[in-house]
C-alpha positions in Angstrom: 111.3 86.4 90.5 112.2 89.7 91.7 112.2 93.0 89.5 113.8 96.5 89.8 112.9 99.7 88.2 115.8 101.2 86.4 114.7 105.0 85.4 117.2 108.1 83.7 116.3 111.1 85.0 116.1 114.9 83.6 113.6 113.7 80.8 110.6 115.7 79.7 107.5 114.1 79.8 104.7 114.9 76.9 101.5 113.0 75.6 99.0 111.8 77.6 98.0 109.0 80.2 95.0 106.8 80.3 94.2 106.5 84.3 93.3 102.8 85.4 90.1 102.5 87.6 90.2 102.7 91.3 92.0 99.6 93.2 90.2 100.9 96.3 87.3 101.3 94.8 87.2 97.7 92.6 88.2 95.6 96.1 85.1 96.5 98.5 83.0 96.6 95.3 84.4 92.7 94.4 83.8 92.1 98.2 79.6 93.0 98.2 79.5 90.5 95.4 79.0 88.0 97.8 75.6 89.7 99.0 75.0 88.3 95.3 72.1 86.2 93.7 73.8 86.5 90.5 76.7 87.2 88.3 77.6 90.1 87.9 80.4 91.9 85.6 82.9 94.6 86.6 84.3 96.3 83.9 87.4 99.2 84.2 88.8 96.7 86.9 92.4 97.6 87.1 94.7 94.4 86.5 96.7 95.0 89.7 98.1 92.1 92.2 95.8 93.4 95.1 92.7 92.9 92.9 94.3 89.5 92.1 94.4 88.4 95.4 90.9 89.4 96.4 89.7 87.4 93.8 91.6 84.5 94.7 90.3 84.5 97.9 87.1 84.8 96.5 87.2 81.7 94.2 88.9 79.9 97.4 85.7 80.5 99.0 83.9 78.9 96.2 83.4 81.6 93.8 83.8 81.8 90.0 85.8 84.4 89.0 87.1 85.5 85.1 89.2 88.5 85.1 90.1 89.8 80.9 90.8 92.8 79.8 90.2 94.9 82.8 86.7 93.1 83.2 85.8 90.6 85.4 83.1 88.2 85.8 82.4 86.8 89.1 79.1 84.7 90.6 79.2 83.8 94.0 76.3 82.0 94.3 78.7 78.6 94.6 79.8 80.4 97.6 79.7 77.5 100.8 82.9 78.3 102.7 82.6 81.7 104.8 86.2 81.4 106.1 88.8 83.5 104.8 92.6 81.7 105.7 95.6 83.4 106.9 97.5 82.7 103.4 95.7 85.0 101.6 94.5 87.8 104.0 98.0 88.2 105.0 98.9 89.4 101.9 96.5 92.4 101.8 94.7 94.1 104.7 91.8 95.2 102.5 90.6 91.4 102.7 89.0 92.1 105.5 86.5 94.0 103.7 85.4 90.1 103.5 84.6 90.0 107.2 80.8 92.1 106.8 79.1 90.2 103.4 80.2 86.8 105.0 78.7 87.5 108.4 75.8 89.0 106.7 75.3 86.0 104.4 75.7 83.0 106.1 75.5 83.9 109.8 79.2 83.1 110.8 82.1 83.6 109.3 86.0 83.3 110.7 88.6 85.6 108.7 91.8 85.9 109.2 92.9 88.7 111.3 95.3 91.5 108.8 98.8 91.7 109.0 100.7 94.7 110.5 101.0 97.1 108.0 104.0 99.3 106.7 102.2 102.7 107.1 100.9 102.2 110.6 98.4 100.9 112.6 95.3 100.8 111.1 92.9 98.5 113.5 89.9 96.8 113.1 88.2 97.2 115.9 85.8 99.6 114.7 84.5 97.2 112.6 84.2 94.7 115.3 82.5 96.9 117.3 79.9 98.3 114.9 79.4 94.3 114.1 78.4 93.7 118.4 76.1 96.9 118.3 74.4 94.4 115.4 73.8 91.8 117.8 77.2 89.5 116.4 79.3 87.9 119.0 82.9 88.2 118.1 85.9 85.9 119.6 89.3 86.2 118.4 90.7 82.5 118.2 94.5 82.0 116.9 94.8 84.7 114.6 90.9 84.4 113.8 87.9 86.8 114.1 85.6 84.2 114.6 82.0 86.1 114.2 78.3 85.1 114.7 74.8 86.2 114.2 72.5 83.0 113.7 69.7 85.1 113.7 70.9 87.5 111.3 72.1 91.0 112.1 70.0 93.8 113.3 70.0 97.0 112.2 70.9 100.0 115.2 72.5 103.2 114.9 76.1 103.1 114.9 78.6 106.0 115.9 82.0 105.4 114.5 84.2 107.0 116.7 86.5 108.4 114.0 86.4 108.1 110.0 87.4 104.7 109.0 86.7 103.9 104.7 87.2 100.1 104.7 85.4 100.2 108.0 82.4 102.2 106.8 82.5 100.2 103.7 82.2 96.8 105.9 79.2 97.5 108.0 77.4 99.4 104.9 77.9 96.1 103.4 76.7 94.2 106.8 73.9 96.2 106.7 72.4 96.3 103.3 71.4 92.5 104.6 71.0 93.3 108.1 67.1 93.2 109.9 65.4 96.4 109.9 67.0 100.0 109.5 70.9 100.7 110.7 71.8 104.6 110.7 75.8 105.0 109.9 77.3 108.6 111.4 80.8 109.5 110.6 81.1 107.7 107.9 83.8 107.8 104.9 82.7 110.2 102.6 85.4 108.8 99.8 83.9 108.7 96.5 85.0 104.9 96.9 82.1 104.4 99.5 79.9 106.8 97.6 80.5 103.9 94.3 79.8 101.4 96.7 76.4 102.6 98.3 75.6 103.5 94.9 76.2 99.7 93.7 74.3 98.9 96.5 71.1 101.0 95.9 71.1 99.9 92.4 70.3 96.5 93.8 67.0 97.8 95.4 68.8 98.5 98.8 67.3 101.8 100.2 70.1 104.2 101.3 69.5 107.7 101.9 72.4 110.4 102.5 74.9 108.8 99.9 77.7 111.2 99.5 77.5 113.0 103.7 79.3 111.3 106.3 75.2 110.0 108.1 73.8 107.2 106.0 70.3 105.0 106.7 70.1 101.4 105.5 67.1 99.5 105.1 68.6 95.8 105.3 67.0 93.1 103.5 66.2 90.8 106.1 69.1 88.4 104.7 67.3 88.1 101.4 70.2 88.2 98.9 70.5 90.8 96.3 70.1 91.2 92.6 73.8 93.3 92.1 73.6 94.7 88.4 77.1 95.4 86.4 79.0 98.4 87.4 81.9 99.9 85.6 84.8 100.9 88.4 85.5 104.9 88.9 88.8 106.2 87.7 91.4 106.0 89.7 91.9 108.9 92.2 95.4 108.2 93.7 96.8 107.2 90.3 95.6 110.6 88.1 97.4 112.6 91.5 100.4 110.6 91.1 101.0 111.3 87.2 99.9 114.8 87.8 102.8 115.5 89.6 104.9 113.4 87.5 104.3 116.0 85.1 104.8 118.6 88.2 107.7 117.7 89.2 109.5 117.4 85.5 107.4 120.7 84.6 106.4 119.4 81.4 102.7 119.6 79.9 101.2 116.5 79.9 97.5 115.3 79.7 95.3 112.9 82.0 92.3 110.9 80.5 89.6 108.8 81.8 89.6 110.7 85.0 86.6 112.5 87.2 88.0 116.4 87.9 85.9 116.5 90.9 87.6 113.5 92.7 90.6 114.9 92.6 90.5 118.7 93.4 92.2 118.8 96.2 95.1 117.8 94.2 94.9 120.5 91.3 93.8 123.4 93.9 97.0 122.0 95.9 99.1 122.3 92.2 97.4 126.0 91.3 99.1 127.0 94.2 102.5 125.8 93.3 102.3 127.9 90.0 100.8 125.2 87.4 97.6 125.6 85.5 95.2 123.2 84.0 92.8 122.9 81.4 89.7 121.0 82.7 87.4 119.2 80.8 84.6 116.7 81.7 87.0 113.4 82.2 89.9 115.0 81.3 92.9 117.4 82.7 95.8 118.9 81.0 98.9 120.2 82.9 100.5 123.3 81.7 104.2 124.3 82.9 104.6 126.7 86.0 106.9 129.6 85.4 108.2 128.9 89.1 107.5 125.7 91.2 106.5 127.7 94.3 106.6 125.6 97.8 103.3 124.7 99.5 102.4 123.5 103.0 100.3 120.1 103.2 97.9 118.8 105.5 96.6 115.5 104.8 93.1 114.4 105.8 89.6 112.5 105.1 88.0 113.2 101.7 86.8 116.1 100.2 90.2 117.2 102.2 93.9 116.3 100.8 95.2 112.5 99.9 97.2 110.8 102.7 97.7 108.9 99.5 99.1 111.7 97.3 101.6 113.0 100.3 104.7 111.5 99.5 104.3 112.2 95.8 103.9 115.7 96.8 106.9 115.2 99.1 109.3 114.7 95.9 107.5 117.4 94.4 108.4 119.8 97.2 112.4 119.3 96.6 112.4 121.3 93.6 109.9 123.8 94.4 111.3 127.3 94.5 111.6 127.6 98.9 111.0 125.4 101.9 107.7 123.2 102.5 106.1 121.7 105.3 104.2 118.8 105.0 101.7 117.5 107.9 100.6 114.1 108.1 97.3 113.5 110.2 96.0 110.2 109.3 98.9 107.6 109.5 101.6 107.5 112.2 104.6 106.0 109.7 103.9 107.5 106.5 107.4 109.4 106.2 109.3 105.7 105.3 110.4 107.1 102.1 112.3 109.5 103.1 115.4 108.4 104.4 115.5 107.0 100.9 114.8 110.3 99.2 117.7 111.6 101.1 120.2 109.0 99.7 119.3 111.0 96.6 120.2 114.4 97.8 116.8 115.2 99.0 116.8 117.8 102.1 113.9 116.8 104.3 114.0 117.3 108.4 111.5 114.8 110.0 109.5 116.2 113.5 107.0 114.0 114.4 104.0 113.9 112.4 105.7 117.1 110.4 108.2 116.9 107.2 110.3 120.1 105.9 111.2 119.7 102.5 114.1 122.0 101.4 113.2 122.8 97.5 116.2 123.6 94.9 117.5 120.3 95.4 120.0 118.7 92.8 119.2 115.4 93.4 121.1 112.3 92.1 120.2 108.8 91.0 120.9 106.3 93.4 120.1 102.8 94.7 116.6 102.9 96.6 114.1 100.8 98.2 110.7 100.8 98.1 108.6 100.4 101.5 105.0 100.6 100.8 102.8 101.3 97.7 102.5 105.2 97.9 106.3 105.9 98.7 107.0 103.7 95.8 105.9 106.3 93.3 107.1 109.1 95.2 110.8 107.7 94.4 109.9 107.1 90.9 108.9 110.7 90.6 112.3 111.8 92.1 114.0 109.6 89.7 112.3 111.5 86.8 114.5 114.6 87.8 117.6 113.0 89.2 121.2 113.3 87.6 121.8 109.8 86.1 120.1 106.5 86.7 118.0 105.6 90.1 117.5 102.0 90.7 114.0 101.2 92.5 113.8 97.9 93.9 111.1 95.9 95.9 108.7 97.0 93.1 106.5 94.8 94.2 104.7 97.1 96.2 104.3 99.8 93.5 102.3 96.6 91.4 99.7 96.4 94.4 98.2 99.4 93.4 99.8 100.7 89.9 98.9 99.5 86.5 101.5 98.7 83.9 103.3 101.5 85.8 106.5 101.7 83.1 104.6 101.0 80.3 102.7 104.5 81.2 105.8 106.5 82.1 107.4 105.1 79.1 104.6 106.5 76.7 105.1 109.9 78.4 108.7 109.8 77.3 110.2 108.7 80.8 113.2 106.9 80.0 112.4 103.8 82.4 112.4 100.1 82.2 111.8 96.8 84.3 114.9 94.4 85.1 115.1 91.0 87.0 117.3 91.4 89.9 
């Protein structure tokens, strides 16, 4: 059954927001549970349909899985199967993140290759590679990677020849089993990875530079690992995206359950526009600007800003007091959303990777679409200051990625509900 948001805009916002934990954190961390000897539990897990499909894959591999209250219990010691089908891994690209703790495990594995994907390319072969340098042998048979290592993988130093997370994540994974020592350089420096070398080390897996883009893994010879419980880290994306939901309606409202330092590309990005925060250990408050000034964005890896955050910041930008110019590094078709921002009166000129975003914009509630997760928001955040009621609808990628998203705005005051179609 299909749902549509139906928001009314010019609403203040007030209150506060509890921020779920990180989806892209809670996936690769649900994916090294199979380099487990044990159960282990997950708690902050958000309840979000990507998580929901990486766990059904998991249990269609043989797993157990019990997901409750934003806690899961999984063992995946019943694991016999190390193929991961088509009908699942189409239906999220991060199931890949299978591909390394599969290989690592059992010696082969054959997982579905990912579908396309609405922001861009975003290839694997970087992780294919990385697996080769390990002494695998990779064929791709009808839609398959079909990979092998009967002798286990071996660890080597490995180059990546530019930042990939769920790649980095993958061979970390690979190699925490591997044979002997494997030294990462480039890697991800996301605080996703950092959770996940951390979960790692926990388990008696020696890592050294956890946090800097070089990393040295001492495998375990294929000796499987005793994972302990680990509760997921806020969500990074989701605390940015109600930050300038509070942004864009300029209205004070306060973020909890959140790690300041994650995210302070975001609020150093905000400061700029006029806003000001108060800051305390997990949470942030937003306090009204006395003018939205406009800001130019570049997006890039972490510590620098979100690729993730951009088109949040796009919707922003329309009522900020002047023109913006927004650069997008990382994906190549990241500006889908706006040619349905501009049904609502948005002013944004498109040159390649470049966006200018007229601010002062009126804009007016329409019919929209959404085309991937991110963009999603970004039109529920113009809807929050449009003239009459937007409708929103192929919500179904906004619940990849966003918990109980209307039940949130609606405790901020956001006038918003859920309708079949």
């Amino acid at each position: 059954m299909l749902h549509y948001l139906s928001i009314k805009g010019k609403q203040k916002l007030k209150g506060s927001v509890c921020i779920s934990g990180a989806k892209n954190a809670a996936l690769p961390l649900l994916a090294a549970t199979l380099l487990s000897k044990n159960e282990i539990t997950l708690s902050n897990i958000p309840e979000v349909v990507d998580v929901k499909t990486l766990l059904k894959l998991l249990e269609n591999l043989g797993a157990k899985t019990n997901l409750e209250k934003n806690i899961v219990t999984i063992n995946t010691v019943p694991v016999k199967s190390a193929c991961a089908n088509y009908d699942i891994v189409r239906k999220m690209r991060a199931s890949i993140l299978t591909l390394g703790p599969l290989l690592a495990r059992f010696g082969h594995c054959e997982v579905s290759m990912p579908g396309g994907c609405a922001i861009g390319q975003r290839p694997i072969d970087l992780h294919l590679k990385a697996l080769e340098q390990m002494g695998a042998t990779i064929e791709l048979k009808q839609g398959y990677v079909v990979a092998k290592a009967p002798d286990g993988l071996k660890g080597t130093t490995i180059i990546f020849d530019k930042v990939t997370v769920t790649g980095s994540e993958n061979i970390l994974m690979a190699a925490a089993l591997a044979h002997g020592v494997t030294k990462l350089v480039n890697v991800a420096k996301e605080p996703e990875v950092v959770q996940l070398c951390e979960f790692l080390k926990e388990a008696g897996v020696s890592i050294d530079g956890i946090g800097t883009s070089n990393l040295t893994i001492v495998g375990s010879y294929g000796e499987l690992l005793d994972l302990k419980d680990i509760k997921v880290i806020p969500d990074r994306i989701e605390a940015g995206t109600y930050l300038c939901a509070g942004a864009i309606t300029n209205s004070k409202i306060t973020i909890v359950n959140v790690i300041p330092k994650h995210i302070e590309s975001i609020t150093l990005k905000l400061k700029q526009m006029g806003f000001n925060f108060n800051i305390n250990e997990n949470s942030i408050t937003l306090l009204p600007a006395l003018e939205i000034k406009p800001s130019d964005i570049e997006t890039s890896e972490y510590p620098g800003f979100p690729t993730d955050v951009q088109a949040q910041f796009m919707a922003l930008c329309t009522q900020a007091n002047g023109t913006s110019i927004i650069d997008e590094k990382l994906f190549e078709n990241r500006f889908m959303h706006v040619s349905e921002m501009t049904r609502m009166g948005a002013n944004i000129k498109l040159k390649g990777h470049s966006a200018t975003v007229e601010g002062n914009m009126d804009l007016i509630g329409a019919d929209v679409m959404a085309t991937d997760l991110r963009a999603s928001s970004a039109l529920v955040l113009a809807a929050l200051v449009a003239k009459g009621t937007t409708r929103i609808h192929r919500i179904y990628h906004l619940d990849r990625g966003y918990e109980n998203l209307e039940g949130k705005f609606s405790a901020l005051g956001a006038n918003i509900e859920r309708l079949e179609e």
